[in-house]
KEDOTI-824122 format. One record per residue: residue number from 0; residue in three letters; x, y, z of N, C-alpha, C, CB in turn. Coordinates in pm, whole numbers, plus 32768, in hexadecimal, padded with zeros to 4 digits. Glycine has a CB too. Layout:
+-----+-----+------+------+------+------+------+------+------+------+------+------+------+------+
:   i :  aa :  n.X :  n.Y :  n.Z : ca.X : ca.Y : ca.Z :  c.X :  c.Y :  c.Z : cb.X : cb.Y : cb.Z :
+-----+-----+------+------+------+------+------+------+------+------+------+------+------+------+
: NUM : ala :    X :    Y :    Z :    X :    Y :    Z :    X :    Y :    Z :    X :    Y :    Z :
...
+-----+-----+------+------+------+------+------+------+------+------+------+------+------+------+
END
This chain:
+-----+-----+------+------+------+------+------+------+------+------+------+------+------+------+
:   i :  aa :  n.X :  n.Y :  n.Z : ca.X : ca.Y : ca.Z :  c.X :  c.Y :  c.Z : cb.X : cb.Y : cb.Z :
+-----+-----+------+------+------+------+------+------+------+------+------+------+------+------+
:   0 : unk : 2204 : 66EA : 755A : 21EE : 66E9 : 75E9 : 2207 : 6774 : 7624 : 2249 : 6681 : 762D :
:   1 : unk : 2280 : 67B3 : 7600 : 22A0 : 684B : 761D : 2226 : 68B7 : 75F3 : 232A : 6874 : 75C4 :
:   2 : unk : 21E3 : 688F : 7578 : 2186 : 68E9 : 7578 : 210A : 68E0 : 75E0 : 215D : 68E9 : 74FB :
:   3 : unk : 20E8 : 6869 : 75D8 : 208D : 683F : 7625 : 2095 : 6883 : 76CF : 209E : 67A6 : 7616 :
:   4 : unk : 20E5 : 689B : 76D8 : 212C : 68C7 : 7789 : 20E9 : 6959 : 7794 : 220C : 68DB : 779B :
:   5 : unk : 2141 : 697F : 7702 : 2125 : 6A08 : 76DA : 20AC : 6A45 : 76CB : 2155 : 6A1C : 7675 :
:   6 : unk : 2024 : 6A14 : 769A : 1F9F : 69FE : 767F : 1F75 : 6A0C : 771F : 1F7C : 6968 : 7629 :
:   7 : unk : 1FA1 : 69C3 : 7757 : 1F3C : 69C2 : 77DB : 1F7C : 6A3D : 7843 : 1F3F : 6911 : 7836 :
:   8 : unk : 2007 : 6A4C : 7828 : 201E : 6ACA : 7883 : 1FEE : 6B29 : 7864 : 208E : 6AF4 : 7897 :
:   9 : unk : 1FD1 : 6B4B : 77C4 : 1F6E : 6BA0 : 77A8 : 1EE2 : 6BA9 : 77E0 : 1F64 : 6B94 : 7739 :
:  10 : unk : 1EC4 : 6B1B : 77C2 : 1E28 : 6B34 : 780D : 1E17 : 6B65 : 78A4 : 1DD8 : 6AA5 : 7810 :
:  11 : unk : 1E41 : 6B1E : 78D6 : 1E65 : 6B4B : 7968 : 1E70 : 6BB7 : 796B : 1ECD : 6B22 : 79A6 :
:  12 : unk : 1EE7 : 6BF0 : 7959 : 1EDF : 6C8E : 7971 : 1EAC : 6D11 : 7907 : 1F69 : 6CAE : 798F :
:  13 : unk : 1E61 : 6CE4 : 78C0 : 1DC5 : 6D11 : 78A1 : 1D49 : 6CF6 : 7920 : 1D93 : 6CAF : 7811 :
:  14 : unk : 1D35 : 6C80 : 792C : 1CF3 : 6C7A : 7974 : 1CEA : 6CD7 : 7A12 : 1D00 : 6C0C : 796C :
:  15 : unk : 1D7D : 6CF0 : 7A70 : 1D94 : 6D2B : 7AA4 : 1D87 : 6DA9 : 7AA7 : 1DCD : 6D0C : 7AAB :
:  16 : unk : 1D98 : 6DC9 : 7A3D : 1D93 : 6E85 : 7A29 : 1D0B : 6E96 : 7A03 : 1E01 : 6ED8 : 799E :
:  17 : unk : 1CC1 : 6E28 : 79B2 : 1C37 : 6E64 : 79CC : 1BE1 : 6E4B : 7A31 : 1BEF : 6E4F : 7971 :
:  18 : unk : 1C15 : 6E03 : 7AA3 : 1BF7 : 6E07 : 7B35 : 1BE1 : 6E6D : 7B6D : 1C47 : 6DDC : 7B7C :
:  19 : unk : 1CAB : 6EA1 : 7B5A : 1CC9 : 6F30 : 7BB1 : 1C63 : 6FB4 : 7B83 : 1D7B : 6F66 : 7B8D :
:  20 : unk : 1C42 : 6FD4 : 7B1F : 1C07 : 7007 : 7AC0 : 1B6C : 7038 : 7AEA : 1C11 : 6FA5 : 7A57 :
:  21 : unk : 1B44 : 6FC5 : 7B20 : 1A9E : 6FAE : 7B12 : 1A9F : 6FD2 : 7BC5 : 1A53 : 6EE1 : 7ACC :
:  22 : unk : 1B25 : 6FA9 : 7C09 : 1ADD : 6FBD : 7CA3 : 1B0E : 7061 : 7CE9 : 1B25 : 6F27 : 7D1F :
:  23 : unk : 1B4D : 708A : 7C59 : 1B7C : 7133 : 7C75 : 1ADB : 71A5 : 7C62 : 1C13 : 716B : 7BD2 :
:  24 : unk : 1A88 : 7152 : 7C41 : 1A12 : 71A3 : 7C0C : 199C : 71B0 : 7C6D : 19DC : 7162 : 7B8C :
:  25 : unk : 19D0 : 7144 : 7CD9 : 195D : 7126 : 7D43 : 1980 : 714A : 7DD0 : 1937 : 708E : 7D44 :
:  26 : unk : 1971 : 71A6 : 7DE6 : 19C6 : 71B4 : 7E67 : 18FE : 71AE : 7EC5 : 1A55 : 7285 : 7E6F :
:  27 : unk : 1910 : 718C : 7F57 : 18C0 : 7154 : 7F64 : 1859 : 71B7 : 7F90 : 18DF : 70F2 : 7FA4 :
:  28 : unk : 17A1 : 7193 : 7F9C : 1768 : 71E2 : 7F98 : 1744 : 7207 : 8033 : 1712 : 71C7 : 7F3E :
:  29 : unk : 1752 : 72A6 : 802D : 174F : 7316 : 808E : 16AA : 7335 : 80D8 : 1788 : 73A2 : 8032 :
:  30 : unk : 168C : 731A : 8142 : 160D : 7349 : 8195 : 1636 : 73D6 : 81F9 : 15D5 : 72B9 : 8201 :
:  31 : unk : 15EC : 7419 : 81DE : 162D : 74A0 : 823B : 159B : 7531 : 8232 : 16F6 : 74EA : 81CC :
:  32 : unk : 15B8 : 7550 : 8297 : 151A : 75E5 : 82AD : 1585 : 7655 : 828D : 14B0 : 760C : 838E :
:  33 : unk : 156E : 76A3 : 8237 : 1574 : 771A : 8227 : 159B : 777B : 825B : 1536 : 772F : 821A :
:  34 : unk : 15F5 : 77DB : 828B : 15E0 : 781C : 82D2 : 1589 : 7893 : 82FC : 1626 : 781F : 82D2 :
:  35 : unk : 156B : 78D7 : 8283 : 1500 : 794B : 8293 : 1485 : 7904 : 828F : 1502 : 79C1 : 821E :
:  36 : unk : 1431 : 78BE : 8209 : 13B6 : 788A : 8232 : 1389 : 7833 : 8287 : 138D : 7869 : 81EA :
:  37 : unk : 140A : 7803 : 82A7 : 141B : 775D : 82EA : 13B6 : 7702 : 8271 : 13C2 : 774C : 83BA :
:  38 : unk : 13E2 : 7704 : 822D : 13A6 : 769F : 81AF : 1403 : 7627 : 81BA : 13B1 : 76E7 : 8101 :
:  39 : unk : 138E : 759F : 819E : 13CB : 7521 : 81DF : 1412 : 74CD : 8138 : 132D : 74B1 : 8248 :
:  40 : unk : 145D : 74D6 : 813D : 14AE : 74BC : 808A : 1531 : 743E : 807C : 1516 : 7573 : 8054 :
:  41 : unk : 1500 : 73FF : 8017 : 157A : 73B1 : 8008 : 15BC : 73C6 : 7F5E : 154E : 7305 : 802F :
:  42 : unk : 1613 : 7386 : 7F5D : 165A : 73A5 : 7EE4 : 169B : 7311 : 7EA4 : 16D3 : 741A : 7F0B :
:  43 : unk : 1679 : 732F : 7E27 : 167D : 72A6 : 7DE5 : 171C : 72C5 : 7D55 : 15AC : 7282 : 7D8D :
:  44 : unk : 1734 : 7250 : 7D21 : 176E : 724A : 7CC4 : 176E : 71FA : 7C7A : 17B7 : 7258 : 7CD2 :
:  45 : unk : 1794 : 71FE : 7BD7 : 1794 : 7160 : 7B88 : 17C6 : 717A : 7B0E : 16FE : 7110 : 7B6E :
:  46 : unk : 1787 : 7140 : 7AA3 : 17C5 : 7152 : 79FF : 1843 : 70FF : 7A15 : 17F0 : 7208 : 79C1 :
:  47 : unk : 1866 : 70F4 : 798E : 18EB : 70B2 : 794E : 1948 : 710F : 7925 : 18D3 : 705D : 78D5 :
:  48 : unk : 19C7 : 70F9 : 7905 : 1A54 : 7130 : 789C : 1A0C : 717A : 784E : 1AB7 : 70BA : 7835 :
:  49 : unk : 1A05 : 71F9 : 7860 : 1A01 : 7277 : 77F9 : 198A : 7286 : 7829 : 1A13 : 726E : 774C :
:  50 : unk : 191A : 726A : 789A : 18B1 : 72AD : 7891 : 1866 : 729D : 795D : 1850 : 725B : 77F7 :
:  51 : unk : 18EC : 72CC : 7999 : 18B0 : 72B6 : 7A16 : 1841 : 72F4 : 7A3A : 18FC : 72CD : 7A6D :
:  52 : unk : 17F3 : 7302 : 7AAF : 17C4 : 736B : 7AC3 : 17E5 : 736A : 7B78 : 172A : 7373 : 7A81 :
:  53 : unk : 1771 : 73FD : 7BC5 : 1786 : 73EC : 7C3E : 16CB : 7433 : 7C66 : 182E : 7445 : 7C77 :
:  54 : unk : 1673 : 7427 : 7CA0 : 1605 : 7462 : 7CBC : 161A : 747B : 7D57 : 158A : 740F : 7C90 :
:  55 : unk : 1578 : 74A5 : 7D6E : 153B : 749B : 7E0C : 14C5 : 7490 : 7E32 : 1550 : 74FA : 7E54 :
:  56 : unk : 1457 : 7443 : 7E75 : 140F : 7454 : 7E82 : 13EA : 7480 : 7F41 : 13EA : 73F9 : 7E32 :
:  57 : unk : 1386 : 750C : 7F1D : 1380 : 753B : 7FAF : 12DE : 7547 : 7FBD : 13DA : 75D9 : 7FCF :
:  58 : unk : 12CD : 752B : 8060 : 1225 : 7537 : 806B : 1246 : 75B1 : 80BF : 11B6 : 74A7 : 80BD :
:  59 : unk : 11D6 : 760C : 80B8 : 11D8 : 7687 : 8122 : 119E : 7700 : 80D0 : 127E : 76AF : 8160 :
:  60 : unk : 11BA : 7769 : 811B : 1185 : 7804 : 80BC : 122B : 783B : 80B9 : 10F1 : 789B : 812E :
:  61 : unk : 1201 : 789B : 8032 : 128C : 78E6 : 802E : 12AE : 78DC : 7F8E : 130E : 7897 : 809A :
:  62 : unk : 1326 : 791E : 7F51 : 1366 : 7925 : 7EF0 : 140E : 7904 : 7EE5 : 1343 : 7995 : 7ED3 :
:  63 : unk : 141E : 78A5 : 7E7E : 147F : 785A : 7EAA : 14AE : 7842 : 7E13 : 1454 : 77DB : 7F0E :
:  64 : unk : 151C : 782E : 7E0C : 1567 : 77F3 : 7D93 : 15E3 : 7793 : 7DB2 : 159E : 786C : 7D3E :
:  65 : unk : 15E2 : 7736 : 7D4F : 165E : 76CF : 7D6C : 16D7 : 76B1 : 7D2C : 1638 : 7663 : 7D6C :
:  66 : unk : 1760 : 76E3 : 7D89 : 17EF : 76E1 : 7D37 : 1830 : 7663 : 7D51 : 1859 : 7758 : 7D62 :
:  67 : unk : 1861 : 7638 : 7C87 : 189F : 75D7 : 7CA3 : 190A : 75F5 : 7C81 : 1879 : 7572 : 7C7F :
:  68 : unk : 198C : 75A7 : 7CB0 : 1A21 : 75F2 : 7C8D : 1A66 : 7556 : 7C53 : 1A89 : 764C : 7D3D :
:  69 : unk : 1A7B : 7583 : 7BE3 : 1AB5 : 7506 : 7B67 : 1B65 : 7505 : 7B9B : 1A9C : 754F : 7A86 :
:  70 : unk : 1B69 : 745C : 7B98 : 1BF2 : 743A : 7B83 : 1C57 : 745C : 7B71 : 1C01 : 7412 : 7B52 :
:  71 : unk : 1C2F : 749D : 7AC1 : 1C80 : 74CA : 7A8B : 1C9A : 756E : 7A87 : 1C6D : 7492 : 7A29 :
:  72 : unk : 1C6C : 7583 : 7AFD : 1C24 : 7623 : 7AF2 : 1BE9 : 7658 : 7AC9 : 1C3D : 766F : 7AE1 :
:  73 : unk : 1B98 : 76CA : 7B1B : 1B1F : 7732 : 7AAF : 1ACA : 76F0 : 7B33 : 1AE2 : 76FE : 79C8 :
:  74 : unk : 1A5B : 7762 : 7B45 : 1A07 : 7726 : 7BBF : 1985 : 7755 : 7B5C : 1A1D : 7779 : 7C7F :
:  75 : unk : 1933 : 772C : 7B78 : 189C : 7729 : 7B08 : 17F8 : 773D : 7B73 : 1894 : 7653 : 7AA5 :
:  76 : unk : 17E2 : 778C : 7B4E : 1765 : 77B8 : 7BB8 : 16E9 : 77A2 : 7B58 : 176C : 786F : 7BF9 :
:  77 : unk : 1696 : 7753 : 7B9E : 15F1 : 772B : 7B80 : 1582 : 77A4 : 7B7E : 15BA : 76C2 : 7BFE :
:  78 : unk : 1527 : 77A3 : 7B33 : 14B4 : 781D : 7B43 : 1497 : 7814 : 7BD4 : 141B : 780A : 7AE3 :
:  79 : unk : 145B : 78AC : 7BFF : 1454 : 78CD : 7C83 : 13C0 : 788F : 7C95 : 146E : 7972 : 7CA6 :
:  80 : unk : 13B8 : 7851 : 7D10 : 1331 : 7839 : 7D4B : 12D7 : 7852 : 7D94 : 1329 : 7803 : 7D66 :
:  81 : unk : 126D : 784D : 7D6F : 11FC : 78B0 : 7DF5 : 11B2 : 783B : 7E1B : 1173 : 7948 : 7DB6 :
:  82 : unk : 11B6 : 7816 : 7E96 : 1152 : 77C0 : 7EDA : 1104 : 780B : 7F67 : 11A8 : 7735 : 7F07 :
:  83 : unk : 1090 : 779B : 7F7F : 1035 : 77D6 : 7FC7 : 100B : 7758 : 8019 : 0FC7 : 7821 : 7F74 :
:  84 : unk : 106D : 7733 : 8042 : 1034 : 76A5 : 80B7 : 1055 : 7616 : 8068 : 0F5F : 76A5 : 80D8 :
:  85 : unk : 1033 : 7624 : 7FEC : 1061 : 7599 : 7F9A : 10D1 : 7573 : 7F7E : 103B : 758D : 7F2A :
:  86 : unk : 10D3 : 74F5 : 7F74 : 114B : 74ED : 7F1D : 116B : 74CB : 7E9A : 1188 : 74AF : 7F47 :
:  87 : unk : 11F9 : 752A : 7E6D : 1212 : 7543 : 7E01 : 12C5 : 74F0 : 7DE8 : 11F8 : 75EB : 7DF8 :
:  88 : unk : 12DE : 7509 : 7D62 : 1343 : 74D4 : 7D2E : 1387 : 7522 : 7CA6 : 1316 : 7451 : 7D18 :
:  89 : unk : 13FC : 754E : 7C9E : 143A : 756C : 7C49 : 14B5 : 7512 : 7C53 : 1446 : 75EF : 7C4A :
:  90 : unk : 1506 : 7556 : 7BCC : 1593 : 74F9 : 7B7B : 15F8 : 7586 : 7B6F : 1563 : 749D : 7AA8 :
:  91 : unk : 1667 : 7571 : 7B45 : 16C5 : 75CC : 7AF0 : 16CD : 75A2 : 7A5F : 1757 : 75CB : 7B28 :
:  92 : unk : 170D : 75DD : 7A00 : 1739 : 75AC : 798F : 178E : 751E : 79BE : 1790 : 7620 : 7940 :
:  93 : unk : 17DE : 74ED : 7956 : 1829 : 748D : 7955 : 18C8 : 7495 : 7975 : 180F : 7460 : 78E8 :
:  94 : unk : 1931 : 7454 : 7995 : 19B7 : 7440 : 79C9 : 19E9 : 73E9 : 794A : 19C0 : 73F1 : 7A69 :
:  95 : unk : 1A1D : 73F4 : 7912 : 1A86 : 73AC : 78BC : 1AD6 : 7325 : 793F : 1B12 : 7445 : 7877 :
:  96 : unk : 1B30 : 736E : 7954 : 1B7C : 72D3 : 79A1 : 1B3E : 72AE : 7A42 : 1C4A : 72F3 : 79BE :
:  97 : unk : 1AF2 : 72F1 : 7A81 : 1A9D : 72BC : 7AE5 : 1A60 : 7330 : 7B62 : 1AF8 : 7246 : 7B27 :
:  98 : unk : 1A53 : 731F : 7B9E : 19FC : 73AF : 7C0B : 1A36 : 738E : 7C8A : 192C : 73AF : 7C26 :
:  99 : unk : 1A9E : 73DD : 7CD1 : 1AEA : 73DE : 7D35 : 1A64 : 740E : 7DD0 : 1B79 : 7459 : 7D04 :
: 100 : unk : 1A2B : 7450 : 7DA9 : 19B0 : 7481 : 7E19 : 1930 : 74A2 : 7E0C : 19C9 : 74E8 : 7E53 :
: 101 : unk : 18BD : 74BB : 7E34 : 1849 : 7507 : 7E20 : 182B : 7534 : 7E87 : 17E5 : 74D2 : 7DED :
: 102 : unk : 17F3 : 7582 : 7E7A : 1799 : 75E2 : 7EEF : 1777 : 7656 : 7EF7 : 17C3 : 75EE : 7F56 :
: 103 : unk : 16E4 : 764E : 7F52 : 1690 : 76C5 : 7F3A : 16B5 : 7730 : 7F75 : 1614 : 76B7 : 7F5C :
: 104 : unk : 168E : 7794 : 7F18 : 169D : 7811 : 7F3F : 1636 : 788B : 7F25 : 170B : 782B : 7F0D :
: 105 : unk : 1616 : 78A5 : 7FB6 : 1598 : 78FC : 7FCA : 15A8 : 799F : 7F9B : 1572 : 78F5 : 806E :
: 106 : unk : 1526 : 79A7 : 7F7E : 1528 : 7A50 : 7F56 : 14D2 : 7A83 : 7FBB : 14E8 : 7A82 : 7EB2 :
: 107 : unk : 1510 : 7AEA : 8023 : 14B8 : 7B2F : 8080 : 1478 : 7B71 : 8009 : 14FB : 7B92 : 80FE :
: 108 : unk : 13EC : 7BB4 : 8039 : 138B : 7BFD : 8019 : 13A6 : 7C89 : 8064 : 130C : 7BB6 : 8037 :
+-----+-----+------+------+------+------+------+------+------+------+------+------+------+------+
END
């Protein structure tokens, strides 16, 4: 019977920490204009344990790249982008324990 107790407090708090875990990776998604191009952009996030990520997708003209800043530290920047009225979408590499922020960041010309 003692083990049995033991078994489920385990599960439980497994279960819990891979709760806490999964809702540290999602922080929620961002709508916001630019300030130099005024480019109209939101910012997304997702992946699992060992492979978060963080993107952006922006419609407008301009050159733009997207920083995501990991959990566990280290901030990770996406290839730079050139748009011309459309819209476009980039990512960063990946986050090991989850992605604390994203967001774009413009390159004046």
């Amino acid at each position: 019977m003692m083990m049995m107790k033991r078994n489920v407090a385990l599960a439980v708090t497994g279960i819990a920490a891979s709760a806490a875990l999964s809702l540290m990776a999602a922080p929620a998604a961002m709508a916001e204009t630019t300030p130099y191009y005024q480019l109209q952009c939101s910012t997304y996030t997702g992946g699992s344990f060992g492979s978060y990520y963080g993107g952006a997708t922006c419609t407008g003209a301009g050159l733009w790249k997207v920083q995501v800043d990991c959990t566990a530290g280290g901030t990770l920047y996406g290839p730079s982008v050139l748009s011309f009225g459309e819209t476009r979408s980039t990512s960063a590499g990946t986050c090991w324990w989850g992605v604390n922020s994203v967001r774009v960041v413009e390159i004046p010309a």
